[in-house]
C-alpha positions as CSV (number, residue, x, y, z in Angstrom):
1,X,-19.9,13.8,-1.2
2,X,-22.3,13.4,1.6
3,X,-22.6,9.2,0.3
4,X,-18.8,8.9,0.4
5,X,-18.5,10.2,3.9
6,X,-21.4,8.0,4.6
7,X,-19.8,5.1,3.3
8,X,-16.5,5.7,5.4
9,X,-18.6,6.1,8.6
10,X,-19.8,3.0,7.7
11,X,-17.0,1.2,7.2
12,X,-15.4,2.5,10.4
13,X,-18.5,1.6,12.1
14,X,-18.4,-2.2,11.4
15,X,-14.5,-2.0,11.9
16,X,-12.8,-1.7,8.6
17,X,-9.1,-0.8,8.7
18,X,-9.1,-2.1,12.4
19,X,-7.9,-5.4,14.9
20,X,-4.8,-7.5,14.1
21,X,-4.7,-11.2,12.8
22,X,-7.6,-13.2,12.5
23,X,-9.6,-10.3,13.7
24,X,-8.2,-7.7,11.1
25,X,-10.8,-6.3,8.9
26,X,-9.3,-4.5,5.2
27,X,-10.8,-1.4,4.4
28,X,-11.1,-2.8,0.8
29,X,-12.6,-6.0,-0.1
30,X,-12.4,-7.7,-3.4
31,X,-16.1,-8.0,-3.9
32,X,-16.4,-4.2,-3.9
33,X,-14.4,-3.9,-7.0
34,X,-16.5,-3.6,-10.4
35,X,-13.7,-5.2,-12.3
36,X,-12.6,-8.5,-9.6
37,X,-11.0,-10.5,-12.7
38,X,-7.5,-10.0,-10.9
39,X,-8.9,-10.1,-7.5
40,X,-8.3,-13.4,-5.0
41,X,-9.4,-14.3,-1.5
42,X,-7.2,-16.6,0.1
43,X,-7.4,-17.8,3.5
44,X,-4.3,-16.9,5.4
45,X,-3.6,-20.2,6.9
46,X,-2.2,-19.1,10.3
47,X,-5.1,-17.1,11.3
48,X,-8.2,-18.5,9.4
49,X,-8.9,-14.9,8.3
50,X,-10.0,-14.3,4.4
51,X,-7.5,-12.1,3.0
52,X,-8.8,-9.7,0.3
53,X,-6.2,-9.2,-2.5
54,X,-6.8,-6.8,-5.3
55,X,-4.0,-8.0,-7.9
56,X,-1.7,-10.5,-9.4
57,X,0.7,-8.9,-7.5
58,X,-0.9,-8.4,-4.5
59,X,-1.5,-12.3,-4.3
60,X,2.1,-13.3,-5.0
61,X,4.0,-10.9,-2.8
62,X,1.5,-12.3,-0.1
63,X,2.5,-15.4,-0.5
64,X,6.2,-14.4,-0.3
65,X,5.4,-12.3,3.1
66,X,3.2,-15.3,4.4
67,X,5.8,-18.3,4.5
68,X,8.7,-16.1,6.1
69,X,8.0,-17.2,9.7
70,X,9.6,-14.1,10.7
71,X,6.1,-11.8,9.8
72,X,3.8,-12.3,12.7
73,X,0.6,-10.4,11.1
74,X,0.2,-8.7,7.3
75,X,-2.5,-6.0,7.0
76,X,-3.7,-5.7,3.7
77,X,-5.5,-3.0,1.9
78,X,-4.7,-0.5,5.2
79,X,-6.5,2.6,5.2
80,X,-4.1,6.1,6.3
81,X,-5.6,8.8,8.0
82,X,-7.5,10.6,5.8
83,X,-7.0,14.1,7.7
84,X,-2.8,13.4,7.3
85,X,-3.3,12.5,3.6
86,X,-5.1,15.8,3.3
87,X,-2.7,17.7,5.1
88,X,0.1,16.1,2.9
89,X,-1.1,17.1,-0.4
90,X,-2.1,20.3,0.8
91,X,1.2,21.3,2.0
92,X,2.7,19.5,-1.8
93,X,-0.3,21.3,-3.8
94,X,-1.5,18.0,-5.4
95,X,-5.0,16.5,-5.8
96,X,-5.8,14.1,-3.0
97,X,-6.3,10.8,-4.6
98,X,-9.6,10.1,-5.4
99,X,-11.7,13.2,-3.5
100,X,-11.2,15.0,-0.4
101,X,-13.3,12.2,1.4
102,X,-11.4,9.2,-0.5
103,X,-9.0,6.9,2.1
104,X,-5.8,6.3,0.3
105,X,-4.9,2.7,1.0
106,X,-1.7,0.9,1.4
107,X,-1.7,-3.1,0.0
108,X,0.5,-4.1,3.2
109,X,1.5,-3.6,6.3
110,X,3.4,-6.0,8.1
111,X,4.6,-6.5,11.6
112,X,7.7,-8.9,12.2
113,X,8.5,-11.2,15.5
114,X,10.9,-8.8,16.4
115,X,8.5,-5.9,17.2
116,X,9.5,-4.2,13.7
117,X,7.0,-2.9,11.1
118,X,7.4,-2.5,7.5
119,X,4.9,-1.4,4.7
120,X,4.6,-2.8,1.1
121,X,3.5,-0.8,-2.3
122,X,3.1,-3.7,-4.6
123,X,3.3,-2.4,-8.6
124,X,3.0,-4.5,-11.6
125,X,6.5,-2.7,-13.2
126,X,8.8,0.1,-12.7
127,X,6.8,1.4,-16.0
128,X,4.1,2.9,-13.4
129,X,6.5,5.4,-12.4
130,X,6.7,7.2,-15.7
131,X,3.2,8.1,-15.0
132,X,3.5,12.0,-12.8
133,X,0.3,10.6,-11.1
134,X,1.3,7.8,-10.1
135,X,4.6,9.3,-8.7
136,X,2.3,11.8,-6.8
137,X,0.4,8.7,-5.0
138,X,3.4,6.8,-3.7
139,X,5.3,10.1,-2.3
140,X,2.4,10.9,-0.6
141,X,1.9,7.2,0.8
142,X,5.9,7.4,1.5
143,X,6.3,10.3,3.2
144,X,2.3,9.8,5.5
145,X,4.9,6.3,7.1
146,X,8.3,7.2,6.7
147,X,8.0,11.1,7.9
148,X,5.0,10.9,9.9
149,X,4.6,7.3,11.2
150,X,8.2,6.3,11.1
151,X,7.5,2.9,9.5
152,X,9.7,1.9,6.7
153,X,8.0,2.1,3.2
154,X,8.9,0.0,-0.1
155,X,7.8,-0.2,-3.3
156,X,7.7,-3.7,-5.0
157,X,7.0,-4.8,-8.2
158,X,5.3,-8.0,-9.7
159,X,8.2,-7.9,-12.8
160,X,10.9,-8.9,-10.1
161,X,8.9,-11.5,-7.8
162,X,9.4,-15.2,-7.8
163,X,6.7,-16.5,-9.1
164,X,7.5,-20.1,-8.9
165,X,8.2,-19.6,-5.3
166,X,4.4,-18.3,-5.0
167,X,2.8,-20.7,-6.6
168,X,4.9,-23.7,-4.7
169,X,3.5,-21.7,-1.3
170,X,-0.2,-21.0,-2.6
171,X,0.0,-24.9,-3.4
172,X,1.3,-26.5,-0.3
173,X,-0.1,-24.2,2.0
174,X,-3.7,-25.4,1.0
175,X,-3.0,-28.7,2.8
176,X,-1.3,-26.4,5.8
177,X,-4.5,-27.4,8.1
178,X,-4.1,-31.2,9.3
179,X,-7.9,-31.0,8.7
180,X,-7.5,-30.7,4.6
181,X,-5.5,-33.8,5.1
182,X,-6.9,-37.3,3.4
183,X,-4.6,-39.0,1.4
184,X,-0.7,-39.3,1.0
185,X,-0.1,-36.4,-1.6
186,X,-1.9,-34.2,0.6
187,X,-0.3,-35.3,3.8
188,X,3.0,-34.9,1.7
189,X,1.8,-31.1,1.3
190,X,0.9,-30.2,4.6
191,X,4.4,-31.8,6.2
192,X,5.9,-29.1,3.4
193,X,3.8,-26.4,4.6
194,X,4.3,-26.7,8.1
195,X,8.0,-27.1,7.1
196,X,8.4,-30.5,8.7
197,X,10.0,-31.4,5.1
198,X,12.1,-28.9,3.4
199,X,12.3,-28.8,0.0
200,X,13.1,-26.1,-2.8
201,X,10.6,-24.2,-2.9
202,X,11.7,-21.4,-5.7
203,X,14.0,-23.1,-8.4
204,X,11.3,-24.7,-10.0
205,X,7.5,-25.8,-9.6
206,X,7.2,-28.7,-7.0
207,X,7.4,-32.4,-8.8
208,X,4.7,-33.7,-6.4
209,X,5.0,-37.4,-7.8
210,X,8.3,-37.3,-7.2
211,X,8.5,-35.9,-4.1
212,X,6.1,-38.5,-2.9
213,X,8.1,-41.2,-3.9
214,X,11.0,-40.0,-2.4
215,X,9.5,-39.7,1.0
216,X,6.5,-42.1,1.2
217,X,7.9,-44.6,3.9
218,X,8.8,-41.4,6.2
219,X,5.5,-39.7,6.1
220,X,4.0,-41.1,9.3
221,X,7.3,-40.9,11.2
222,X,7.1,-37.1,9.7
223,X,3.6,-36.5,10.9
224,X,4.1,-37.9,14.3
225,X,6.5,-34.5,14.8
226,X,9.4,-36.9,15.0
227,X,11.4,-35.3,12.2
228,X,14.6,-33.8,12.4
């Protein structure tokens, strides 16, 4: 027990779990996963910050949270306080996830323009919650933000997200730096990304050809900011 609190001084010494934006540091990181097959590390492109996503899931509901310009910052793998988690299943009589000196995590917490704050479970199905366990985990992590922080707390699930929409994002969004920019189909991509042209992004994947054909001769009247 003595290496996991060790571990969690640690981690709280070089500032895990702490800061906002490009400064934010998860308390998780993919590379400390034995099994990473499912793992990604984007680069959120509004902050320059590595995100460290721990599922398929994880990585599409990102995505989703990433292009609503409405979320100003998303906090992934956020640690709770470990002495309120305690506390919590104490007062339930159920086994604190992992050990006594294990911080429960949640995947994201997000802060929108408007000064609210909402936090994200992201499950691959509804099937999870037929597993006791599993129910035990999430009314913990609902009741440590909706009793005791007052921050709204949701549960989503991979089965019901877009994920055309995601991978049109994940796509574009790679060109969203006018730095990654050197030829037409990647200027075409980063005028998308910074929403300069609006297209569908969820119906179906992105017809890039097409597209390009479509707005070729407006591109540099586009990317002079002179757009509509």
């Amino acid at each position: 027990m003595y290496d996991a609190r060790s571990k969690n001084e640690q981690k709280i010494k070089n500032g895990r779990g702490q800061g906002s934006g490009a400064s934010y540091k998860p308390w998780i990181q993919a590379r400390e996963l034995n099994s990473s097959g499912t793992c990604s590390t984007p680069k959120d492109w509004k902050t320059g910050r590595t995100v460290e996503l721990l599922s398929q899931g994880e990585k599409y509901y990102w995505h989703i949270l990433r292009w609503d310009d409405n979320v100003v910052d998303i906090r992934e793998q956020y640690p709770l306080d470990l002495e309120q988690t305690l506390e919590i299943c104490d007062d339930f009589g159920i086994k604190h996830p992992g050990s006594r000196y294990s911080y429960m995590t949640s995947d994201f917490y997000v802060t929108y323009k408007n000064g609210s704050e909402k936090v994200f479970s992201v499950k691959v199905s509804r099937n999870v919650l037929n597993k006791k366990r599993t129910r035990e985990k999430l009314m913990v992590e609902k009741f440590y933000w909706e009793k005791l922080a007052h921050v709204p707390f949701e549960i989503v699930y991979k089965d019901d997200m877009n994920v055309v929409f995601a991978e049109n994002i994940r796509l574009v969004c790679a060109f969203y730096d006018k730095s990654s920019v050197f030829d037409e189909m990647s200027l075409l991509k980063h005028l998308i990304a910074t929403k300069k042209i609006k297209v569908d992004m969820e119906s179906e994947p992105l017809n890039f050809r097409y597209l390009l054909e479509v707005y070729r001769d407006v591109l540099p009247e586009l990317e002079g900011g002179n757009a509509k």
